[in-house]
C-alpha positions as CSV (number, residue, x, y, z in Angstrom):
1,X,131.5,87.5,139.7
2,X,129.0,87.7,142.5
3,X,125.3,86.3,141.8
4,X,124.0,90.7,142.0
5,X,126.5,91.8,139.6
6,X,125.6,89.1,136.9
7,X,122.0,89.7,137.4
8,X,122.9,93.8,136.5
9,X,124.5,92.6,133.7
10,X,121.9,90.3,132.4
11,X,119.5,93.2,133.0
12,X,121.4,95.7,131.0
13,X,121.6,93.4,128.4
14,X,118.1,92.9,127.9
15,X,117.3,96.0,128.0
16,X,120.0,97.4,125.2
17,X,117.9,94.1,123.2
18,X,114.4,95.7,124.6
19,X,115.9,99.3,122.8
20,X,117.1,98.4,119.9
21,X,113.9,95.8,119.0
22,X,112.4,99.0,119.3
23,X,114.5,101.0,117.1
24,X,115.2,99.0,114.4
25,X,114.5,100.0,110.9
26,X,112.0,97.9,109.0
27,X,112.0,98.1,105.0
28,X,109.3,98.7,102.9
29,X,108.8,98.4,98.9
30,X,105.9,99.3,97.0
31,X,105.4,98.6,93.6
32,X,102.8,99.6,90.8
33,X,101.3,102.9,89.0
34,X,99.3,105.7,89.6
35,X,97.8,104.4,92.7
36,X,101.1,103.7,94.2
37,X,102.8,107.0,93.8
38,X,99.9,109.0,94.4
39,X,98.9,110.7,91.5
40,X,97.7,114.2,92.4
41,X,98.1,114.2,95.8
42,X,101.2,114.9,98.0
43,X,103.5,112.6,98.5
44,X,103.1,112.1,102.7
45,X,99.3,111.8,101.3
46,X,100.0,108.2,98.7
47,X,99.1,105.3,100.4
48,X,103.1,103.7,100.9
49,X,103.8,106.4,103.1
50,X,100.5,107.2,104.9
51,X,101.0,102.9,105.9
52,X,104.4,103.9,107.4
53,X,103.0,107.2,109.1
54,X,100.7,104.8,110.7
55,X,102.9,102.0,111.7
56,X,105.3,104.5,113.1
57,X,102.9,105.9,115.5
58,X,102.5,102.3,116.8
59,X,106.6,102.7,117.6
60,X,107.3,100.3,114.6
61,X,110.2,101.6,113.2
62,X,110.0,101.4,109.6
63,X,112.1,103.7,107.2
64,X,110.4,105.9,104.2
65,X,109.2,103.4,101.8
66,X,110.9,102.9,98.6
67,X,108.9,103.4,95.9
68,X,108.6,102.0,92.3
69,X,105.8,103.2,90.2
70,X,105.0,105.9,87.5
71,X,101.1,106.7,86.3
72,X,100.1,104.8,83.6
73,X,102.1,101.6,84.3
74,X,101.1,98.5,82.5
75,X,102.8,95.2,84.2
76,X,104.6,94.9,81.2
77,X,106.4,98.5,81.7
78,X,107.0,97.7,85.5
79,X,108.9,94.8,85.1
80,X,110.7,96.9,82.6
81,X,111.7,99.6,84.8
82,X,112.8,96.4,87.6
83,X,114.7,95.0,85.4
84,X,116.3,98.4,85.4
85,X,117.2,98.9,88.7
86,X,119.1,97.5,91.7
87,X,117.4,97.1,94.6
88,X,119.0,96.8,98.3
89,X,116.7,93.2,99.1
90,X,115.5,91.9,101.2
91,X,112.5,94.0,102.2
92,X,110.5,93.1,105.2
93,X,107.5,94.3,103.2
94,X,106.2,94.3,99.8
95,X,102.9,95.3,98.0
96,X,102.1,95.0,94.5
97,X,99.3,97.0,93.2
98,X,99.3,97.1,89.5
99,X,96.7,96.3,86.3
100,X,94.4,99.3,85.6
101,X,96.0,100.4,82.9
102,X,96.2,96.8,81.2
103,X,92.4,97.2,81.8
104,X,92.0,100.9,80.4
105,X,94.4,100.5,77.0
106,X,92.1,96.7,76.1
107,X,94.7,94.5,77.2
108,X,93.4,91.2,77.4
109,X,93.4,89.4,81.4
110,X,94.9,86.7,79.9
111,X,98.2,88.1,79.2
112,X,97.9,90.0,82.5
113,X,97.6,87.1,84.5
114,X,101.1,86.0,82.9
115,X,102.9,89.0,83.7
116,X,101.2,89.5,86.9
117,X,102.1,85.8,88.5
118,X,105.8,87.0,86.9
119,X,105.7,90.0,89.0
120,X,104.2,88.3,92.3
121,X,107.4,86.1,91.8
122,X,109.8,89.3,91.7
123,X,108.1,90.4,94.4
124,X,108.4,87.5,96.6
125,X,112.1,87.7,95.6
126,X,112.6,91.0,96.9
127,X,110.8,89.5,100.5
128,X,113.7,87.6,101.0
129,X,111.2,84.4,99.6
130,X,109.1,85.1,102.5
131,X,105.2,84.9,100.7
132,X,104.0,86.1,104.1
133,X,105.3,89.3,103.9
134,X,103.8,90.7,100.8
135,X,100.6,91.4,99.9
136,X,98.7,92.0,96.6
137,X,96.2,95.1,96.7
138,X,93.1,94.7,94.2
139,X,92.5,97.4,91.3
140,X,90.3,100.4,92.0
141,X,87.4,101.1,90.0
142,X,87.7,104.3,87.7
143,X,84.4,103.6,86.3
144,X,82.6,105.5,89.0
145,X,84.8,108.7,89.2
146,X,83.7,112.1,87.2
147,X,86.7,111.3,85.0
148,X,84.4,107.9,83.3
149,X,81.0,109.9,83.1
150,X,81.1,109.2,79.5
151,X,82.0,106.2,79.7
152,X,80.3,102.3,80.1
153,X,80.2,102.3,83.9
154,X,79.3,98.7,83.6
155,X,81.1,97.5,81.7
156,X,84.6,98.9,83.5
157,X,83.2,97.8,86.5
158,X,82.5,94.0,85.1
159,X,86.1,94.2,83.4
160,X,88.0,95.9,86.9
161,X,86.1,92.7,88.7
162,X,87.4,90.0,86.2
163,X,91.1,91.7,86.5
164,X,90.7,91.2,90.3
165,X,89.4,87.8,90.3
166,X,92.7,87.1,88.2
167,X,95.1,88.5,90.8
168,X,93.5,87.7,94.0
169,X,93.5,83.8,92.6
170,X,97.1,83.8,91.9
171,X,97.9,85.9,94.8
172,X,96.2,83.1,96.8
173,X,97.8,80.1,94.6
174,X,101.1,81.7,96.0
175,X,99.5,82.1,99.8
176,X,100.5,85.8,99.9
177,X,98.1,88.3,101.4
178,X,95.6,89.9,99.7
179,X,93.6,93.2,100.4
180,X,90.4,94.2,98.5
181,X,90.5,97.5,98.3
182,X,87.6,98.1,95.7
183,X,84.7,98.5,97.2
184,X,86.3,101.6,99.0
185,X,87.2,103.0,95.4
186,X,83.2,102.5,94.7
187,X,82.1,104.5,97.2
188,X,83.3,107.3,94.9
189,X,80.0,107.0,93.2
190,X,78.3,109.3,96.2
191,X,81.1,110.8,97.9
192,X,83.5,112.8,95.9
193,X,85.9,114.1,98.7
194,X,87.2,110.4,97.9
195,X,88.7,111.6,94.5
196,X,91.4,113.9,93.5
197,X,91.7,117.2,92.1
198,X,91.8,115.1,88.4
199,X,88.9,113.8,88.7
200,X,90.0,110.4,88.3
201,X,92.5,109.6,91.0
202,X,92.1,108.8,94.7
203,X,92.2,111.4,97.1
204,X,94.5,111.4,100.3
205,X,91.4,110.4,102.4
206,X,90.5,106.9,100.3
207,X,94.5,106.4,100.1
208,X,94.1,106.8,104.4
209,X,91.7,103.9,104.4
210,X,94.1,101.9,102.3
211,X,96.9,102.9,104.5
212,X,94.8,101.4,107.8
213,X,94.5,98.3,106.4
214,X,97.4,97.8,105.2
215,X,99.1,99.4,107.8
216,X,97.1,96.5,110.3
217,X,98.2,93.6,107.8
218,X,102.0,94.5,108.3
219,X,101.9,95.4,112.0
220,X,100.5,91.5,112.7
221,X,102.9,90.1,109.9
222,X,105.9,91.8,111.8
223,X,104.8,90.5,115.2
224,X,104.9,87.0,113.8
């Protein structure tokens, strides 16, 4: 084999590995409630698939995210439903949004933080044990939506902040990534085109601003 011919091999080679790098099919699972599924908005619109609209337009090749989450959701009722069902792990990507509803029926943080740092752990497990490859989204604030006007606005806000300070310290005690995605939700107060047709719900243009940062997380966590 002559020194051209093995250097049109070698190039073909590479270039069948350049193609299907490119092509290959990255899995994504999202777990959690309401804010996960995308309660009142399309489908294409929740935040799941809006991150892997995104990421496909960068030519990442992700498939549809599978999604695990019904509206109203405590932790307790997702690890429920996971304990129901067989999933096809690893994933390359997980996120784990859950908690507002343990907030809104008077569950106490204490009991959340249990089953919360139990579900990190599942979630983790269905990473393959990677940490680095999911990441925990904080809980929106309902307080400020048209849904809460009767409502103590203060005092959902000061219990939505103490949920979060609970999951973001055990998301970091487990060095998986975290995203604040709050203070977005708040800006509800004054803009309303960032709520759904409920009332209480985001709308597809707060779940896009989700979706971009998430969507940057897991494009630098799949470069690594």
């Amino acid at each position: 084999m002559n020194q051209k011919f093995r250097l049109t091999i070698i190039f073909i080679i590479l270039f069948q590995l350049k193609a299907f790098m490119q092509t290959s099919s990255y899995k994504y699972l999202a777990l959690g409630d309401s804010y996960t599924i995308g309660e009142k908005v399309e489908e294409k619109d929740n935040f799941p698939n809006q991150t892997v609209q995104i990421l496909k337009k960068s030519k990442k090749g992700f498939e549809d995210p599978t999604i695990i989450a019904k509206t109203g959701w405590t932790t307790d009722e997702l690890q429920e439903k996971l304990a129901q069902v067989r999933l096809a792990i690893p994933f390359d990507i997980v996120t784990l949004l859950i908690g507002v509803n343990n907030q809104y029926r008077g569950r106490s943080v204490d009991e959340y933080a249990v089953q919360f740092e139990q579900l990190l752990q599942q979630a983790i497990g269905y990473a393959g044990g990677k940490k680095k490859h999911v990441i925990v989204l904080s809980i929106p604030d309902w307080g400020v939506t048209p849904f809460a006007v009767d409502r103590d606005r203060k005092k959902i806000a000061e219990e939505i902040d103490l949920f979060n300070a609970t999951n973001k310290k055990i998301a970091e005690e487990y060095q998986v990534h975290y995203i604040d995605i709050t203070p977005y939700t708040r800006e509800a107060t004054y803009d309303l085109s960032l709520v759904a047709e409920d009332g209480l719900h985001p709308s597809g243009k707060d779940y896009k601003r989700w979706a971009v940062l998430v969507a940057k997380k897991i494009g630098v966590i799949i470069s690594n």
